[in-house]
C-alpha positions as CSV (number, residue, x, y, z in Angstrom):
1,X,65.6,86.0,37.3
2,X,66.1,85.8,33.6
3,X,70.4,86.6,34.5
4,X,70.2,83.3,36.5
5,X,69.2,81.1,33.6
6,X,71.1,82.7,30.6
7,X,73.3,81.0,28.2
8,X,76.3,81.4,29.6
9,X,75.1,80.6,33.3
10,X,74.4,77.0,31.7
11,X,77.8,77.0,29.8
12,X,79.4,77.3,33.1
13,X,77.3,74.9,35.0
14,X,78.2,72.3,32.6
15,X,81.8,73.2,32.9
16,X,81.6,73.1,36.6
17,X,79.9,69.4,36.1
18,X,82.6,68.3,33.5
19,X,85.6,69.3,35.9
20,X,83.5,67.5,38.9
21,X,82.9,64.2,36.1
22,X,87.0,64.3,35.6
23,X,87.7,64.6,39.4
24,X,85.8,61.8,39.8
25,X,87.0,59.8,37.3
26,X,90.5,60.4,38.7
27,X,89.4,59.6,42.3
28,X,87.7,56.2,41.1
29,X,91.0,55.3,39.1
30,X,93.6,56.1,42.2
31,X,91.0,53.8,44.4
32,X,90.9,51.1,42.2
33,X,94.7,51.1,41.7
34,X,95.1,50.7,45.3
35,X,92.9,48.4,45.7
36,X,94.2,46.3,43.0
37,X,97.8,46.3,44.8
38,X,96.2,45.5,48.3
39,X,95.1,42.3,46.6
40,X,97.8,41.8,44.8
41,X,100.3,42.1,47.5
42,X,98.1,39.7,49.7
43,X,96.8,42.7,52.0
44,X,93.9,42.2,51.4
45,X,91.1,40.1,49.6
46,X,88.3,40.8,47.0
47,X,85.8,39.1,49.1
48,X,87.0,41.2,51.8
49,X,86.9,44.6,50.3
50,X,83.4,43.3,48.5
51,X,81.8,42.2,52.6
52,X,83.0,45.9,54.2
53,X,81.6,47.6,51.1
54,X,77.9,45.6,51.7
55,X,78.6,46.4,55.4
56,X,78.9,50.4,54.6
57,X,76.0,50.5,52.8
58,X,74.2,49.0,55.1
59,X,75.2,50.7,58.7
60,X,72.2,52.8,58.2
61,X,69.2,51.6,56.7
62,X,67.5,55.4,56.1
63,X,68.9,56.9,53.3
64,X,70.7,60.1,54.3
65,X,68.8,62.2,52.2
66,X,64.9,63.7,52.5
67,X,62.8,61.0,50.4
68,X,59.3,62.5,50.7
């Protein structure tokens, strides 16, 4: 047990969380760039992209994980 938590377990936990942060930073970034030329090109609206987002959240009103 004491293997699990030693020092350099937690240095590469964090690492594994700091690549995970950058991915998705990058993923957020590519989105919003799209999204940015859908409304710019007249694809699509903000209000549009704002009502399917509310709509996705709300499809299911349990949240999909255990809350008890």
């Amino acid at each position: 047990m004491d293997s699990y938590f030693s020092p350099m377990n937690e240095v590469n936990i964090l690492a594994k969380l700091a690549d995970l942060k950058e991915d998705h930073y990058q993923q957020l970034l590519a989105l919003s760039a799209m999204m940015e030329l859908l409304i710019e090109k007249g694809v699509l609206s903000r209000d549009e992209i704002a009502q399917r987002a509310f709509e996705l959240e709300h499809i299911n009103a349990r949240p999909p994980y255990p809350t008890a």
